[in-house]
DRENFI-211673 format. One line per 3 residues: number of its first residue (from 1); their letters; for each residue x, y, z of N, C-alpha, C. Coordinates in steps of 0.001 Angstrom, whole numbers. Layout:
N
NUM = A = X,Y,Z,X,Y,Z,X,Y,Z; ...
***
This chain:
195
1 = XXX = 194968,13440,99888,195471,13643,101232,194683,12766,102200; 195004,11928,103027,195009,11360,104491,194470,12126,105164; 193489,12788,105689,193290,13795,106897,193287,13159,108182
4 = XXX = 192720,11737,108085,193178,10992,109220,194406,10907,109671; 195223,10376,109101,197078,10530,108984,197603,11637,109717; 197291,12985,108898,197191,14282,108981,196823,14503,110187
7 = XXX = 195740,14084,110900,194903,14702,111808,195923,13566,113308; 196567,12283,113013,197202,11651,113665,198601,12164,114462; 199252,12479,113083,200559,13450,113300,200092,14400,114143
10 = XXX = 199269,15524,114048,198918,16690,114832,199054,16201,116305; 198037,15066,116453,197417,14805,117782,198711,14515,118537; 199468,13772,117936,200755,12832,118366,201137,13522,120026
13 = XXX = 201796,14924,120051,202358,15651,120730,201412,17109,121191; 200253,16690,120657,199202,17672,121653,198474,17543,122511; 198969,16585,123643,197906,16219,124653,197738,17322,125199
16 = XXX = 195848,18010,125632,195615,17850,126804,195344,20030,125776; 195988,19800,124493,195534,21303,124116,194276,21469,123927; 193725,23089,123938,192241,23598,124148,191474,23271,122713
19 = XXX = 190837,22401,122161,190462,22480,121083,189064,23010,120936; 188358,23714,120381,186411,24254,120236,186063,23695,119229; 185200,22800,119434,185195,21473,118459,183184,22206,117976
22 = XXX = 182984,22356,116839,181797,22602,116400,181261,21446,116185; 180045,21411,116555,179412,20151,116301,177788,20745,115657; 177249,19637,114689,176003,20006,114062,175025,19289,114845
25 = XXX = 175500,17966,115725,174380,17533,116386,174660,16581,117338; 174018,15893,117904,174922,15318,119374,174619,13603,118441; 174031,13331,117952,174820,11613,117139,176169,11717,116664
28 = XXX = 176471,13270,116090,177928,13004,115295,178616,13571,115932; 178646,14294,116667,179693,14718,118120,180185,13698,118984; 178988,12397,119112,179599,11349,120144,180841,10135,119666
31 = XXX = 180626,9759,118360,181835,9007,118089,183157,10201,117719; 182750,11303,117312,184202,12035,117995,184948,12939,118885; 183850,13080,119978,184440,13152,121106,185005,11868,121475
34 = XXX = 184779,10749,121007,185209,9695,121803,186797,9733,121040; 186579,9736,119797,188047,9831,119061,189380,10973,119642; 188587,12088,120348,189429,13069,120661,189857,13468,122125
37 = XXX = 188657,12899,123070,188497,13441,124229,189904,12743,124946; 191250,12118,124567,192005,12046,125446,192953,12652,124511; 192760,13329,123859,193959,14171,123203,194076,15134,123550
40 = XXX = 192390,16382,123617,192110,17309,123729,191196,17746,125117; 191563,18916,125569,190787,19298,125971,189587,20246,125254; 188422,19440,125064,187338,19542,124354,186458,20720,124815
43 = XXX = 186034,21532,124099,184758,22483,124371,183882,22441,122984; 182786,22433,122975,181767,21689,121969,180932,23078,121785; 181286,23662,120510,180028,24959,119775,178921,24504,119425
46 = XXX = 177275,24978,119704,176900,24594,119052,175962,25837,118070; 176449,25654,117004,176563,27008,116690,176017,26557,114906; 174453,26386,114530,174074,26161,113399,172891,26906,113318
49 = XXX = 172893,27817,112721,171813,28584,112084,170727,28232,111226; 171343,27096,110490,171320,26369,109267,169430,25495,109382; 169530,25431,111112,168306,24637,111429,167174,25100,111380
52 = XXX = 165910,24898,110621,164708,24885,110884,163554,23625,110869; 162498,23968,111200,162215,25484,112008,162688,25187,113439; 162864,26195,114467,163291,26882,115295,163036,25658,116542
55 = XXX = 162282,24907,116385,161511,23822,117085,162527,23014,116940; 162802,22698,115653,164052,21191,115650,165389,21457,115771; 165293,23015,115922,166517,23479,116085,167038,23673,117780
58 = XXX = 165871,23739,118467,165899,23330,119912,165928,22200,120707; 165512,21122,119871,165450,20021,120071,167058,19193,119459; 167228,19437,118890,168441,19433,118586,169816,20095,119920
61 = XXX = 169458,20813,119722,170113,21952,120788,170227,20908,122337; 169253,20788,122709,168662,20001,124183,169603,18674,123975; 169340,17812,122689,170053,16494,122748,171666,16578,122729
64 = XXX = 171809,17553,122246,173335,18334,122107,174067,18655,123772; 173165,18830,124403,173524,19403,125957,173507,18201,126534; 172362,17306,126192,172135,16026,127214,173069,14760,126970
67 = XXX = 173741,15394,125955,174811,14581,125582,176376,14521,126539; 176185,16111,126187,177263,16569,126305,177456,16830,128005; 176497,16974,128968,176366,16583,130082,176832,14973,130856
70 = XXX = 176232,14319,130093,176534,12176,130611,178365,12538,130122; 178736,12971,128944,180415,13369,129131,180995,13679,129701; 180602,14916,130478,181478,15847,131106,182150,16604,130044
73 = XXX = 181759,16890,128901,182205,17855,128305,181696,19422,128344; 182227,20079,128304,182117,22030,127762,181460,22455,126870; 180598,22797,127353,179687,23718,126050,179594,25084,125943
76 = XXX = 179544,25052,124703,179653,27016,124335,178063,27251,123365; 176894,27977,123654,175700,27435,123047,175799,29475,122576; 175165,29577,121161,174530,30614,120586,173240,30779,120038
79 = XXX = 172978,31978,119676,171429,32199,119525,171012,31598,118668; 169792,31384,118248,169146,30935,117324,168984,32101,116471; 170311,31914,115064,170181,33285,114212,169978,32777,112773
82 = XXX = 168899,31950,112227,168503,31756,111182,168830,32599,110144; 168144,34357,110660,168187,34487,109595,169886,35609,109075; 171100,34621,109542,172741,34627,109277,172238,33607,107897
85 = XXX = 171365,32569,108401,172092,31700,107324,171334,31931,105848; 170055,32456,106707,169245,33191,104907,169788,33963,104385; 170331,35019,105062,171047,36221,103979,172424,35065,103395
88 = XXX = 173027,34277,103941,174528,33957,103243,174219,33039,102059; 173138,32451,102598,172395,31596,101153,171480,32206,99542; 171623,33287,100361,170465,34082,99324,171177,33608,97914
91 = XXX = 169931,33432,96830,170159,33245,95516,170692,31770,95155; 171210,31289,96387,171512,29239,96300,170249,28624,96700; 168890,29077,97087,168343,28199,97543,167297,27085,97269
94 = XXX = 167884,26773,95687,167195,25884,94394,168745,25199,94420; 170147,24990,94281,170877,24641,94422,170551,23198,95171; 171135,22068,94567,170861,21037,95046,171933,20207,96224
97 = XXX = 171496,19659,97152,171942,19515,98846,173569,18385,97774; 174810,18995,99084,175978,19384,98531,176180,20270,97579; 175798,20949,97177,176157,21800,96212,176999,23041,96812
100 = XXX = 176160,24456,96332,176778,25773,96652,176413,26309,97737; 175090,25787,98095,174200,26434,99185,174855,25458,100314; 175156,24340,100418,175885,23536,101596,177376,24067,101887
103 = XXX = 177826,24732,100851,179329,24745,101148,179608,26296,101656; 178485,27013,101435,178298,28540,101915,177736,28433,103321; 176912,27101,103312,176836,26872,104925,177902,26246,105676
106 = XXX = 178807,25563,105056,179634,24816,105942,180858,26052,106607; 180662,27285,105268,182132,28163,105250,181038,29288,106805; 179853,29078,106987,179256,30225,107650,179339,29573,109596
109 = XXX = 179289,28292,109365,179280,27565,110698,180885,27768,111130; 181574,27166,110287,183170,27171,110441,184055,28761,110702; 183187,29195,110191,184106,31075,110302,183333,31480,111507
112 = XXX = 182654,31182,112230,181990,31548,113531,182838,30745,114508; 183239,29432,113849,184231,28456,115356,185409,28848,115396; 185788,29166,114050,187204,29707,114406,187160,31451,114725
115 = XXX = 186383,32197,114461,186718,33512,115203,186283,33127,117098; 185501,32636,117221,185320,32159,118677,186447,31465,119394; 187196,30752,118234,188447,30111,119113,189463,31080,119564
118 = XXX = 189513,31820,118428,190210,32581,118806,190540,33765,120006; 188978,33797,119700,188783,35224,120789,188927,34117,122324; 188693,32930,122144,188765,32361,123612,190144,31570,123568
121 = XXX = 191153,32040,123015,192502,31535,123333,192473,30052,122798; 191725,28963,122162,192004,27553,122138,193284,27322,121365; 193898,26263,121247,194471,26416,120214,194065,25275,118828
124 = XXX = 193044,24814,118997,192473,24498,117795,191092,24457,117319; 190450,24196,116414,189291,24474,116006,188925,23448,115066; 187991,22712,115036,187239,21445,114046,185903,21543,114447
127 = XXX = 185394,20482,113369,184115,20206,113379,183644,19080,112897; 182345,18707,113302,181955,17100,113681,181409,17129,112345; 180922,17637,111024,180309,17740,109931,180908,16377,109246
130 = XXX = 182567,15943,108938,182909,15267,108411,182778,13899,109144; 181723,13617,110083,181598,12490,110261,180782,11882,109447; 179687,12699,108672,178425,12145,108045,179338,11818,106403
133 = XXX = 179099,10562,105802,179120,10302,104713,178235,10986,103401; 177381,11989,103780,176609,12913,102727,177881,13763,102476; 178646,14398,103554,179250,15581,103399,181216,15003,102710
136 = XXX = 181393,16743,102068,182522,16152,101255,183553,16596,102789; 184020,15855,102519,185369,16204,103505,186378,17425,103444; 186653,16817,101853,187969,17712,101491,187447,19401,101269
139 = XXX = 185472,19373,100700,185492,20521,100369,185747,21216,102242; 185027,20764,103236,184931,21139,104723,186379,21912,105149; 187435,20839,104696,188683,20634,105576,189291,21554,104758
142 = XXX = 189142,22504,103597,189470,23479,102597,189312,24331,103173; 188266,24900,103210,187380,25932,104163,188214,26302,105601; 187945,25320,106531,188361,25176,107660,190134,25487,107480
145 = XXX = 190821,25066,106421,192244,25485,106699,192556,27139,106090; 191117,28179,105082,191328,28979,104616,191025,30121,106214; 189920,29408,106835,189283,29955,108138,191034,29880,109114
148 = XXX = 191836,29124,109365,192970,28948,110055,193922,29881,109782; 194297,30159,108235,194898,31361,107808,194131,32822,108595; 192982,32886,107845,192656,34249,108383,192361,34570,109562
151 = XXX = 191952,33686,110243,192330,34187,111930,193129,33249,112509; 194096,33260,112141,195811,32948,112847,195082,31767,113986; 194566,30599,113759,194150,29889,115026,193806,28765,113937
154 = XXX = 194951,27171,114692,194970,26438,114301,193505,25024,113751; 193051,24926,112630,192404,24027,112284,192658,22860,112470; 191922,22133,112940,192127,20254,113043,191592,19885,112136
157 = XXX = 192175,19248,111030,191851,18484,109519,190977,17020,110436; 190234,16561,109410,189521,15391,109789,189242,14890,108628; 188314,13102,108679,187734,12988,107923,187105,11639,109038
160 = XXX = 186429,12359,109946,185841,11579,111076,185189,10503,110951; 184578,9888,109237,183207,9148,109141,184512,8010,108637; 185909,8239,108507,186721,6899,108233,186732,6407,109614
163 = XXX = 187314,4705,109725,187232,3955,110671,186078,3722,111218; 185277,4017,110534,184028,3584,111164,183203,4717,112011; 183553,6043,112233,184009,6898,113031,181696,6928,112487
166 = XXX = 181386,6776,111410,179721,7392,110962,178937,6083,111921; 179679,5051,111460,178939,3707,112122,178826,3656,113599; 180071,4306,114274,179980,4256,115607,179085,5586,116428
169 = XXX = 179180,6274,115532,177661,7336,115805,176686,6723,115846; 176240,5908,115220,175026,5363,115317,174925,4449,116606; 175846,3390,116699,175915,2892,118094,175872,3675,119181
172 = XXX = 176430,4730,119144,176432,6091,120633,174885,6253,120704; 174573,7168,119496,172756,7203,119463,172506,6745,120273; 172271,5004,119997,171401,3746,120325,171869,3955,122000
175 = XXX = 173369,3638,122231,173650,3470,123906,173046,4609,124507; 173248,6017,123747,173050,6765,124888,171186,8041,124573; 170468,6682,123699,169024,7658,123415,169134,8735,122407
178 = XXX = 169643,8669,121776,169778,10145,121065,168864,10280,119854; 168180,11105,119613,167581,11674,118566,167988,11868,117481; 168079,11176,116492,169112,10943,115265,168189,11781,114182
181 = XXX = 168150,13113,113389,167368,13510,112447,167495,13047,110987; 166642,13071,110808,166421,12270,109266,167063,13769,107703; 167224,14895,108298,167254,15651,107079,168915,17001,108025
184 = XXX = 169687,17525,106901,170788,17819,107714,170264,18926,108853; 169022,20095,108257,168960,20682,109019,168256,22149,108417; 168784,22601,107629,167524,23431,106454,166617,23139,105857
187 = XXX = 165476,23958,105468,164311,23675,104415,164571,23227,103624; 165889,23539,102619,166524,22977,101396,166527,21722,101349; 166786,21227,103039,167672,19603,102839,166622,18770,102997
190 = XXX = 165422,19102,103656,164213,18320,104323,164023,17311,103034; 164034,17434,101804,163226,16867,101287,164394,15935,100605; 165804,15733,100828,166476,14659,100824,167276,14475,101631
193 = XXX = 167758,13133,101478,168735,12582,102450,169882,13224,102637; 170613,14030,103986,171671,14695,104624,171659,14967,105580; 172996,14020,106133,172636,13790,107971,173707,14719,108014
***
């Protein structure tokens, strides 16, 4: 499947609908807000548990706002609830980065954007995860369309890191200062490569 294609058709005849776009960090939020922000009206979750310690998870957080401020985009910000993502991981956390323990995190970030969309009326729901070339797409965009079924609130398929969509993150970074982290965001991942 095309999710780009997929994600083209959708856009075609939805200008200007409410989308709550989850994002893991403000490098991979900026090449797709840029991809979306005249389709959608954008509001940006930032909503990862997943981060430690609590320090880079604020710092993170801050570059996420200071981003999302020079935009003019909407932000929706939640607590720092780590330990959501320890109990959902329990027993994966020797599991190696993509594996079981990433995809129990991707299903724990994604079922928080779409019950939030819902409860705030949007009518769609995505996330900036499939911009990074570590992450699988199709397993994300699985998830995200099982999350669309069960709370009746439409998913936006992606596969953001085509067209260049990972490369031009990096250029945003650079233009606009951004703090690019070297590891995705758990203890698990620190010790290899996953942006």
């Amino acid at each position: 499947m095309n999710y780009n294609e997929e994600m083209k058709e959708i856009i075609k005849n939805k200008k200007g609908d409410r989308l709550l776009m989850h994002s893991c960090c403000a490098p991979c939020s900026s090449s797709v807000i840029e991809r979306l922000k005249n389709d959608f009206e954008i509001t940006v979750l930032f909503y990862n548990p997943n981060i430690e310690p609590k320090e880079e998870y604020i710092k993170r957080k801050n570059e996420q706002i200071k981003l999302l401020d020079k935009l003019n985009i909407k932000y929706l910000d939640t607590d720092y609830l780590n330990e959501e993502f320890r109990e959902k991981i329990k027993g994966f956390e020797k599991e190696k980065e993509g594996g079981k323990r990433c995809t129990l995190c991707y299903g724990l970030r994604l079922s928080k954007t779409g019950k939030v969309a819902k409860e705030k009326n949007f009518d769609y729901f995505t996330t900036t995860l499939t911009v990074s070339p570590y992450k699988n797409s199709k397993t994300i965009n699985l998830i995200g369309l099982n999350i669309e079924k069960k709370e009746n609130i439409k998913y936006l398929v992606s596969d953001f890191k085509k067209e260049d969509g990972y490369k031009k993150s990096i250029e945003l970074s650079s233009i606009y200062n951004l703090y690019r982290q070297d590891y995705c965001g758990c203890h698990f991942s620190k010790g290899g490569r996953n942006e």
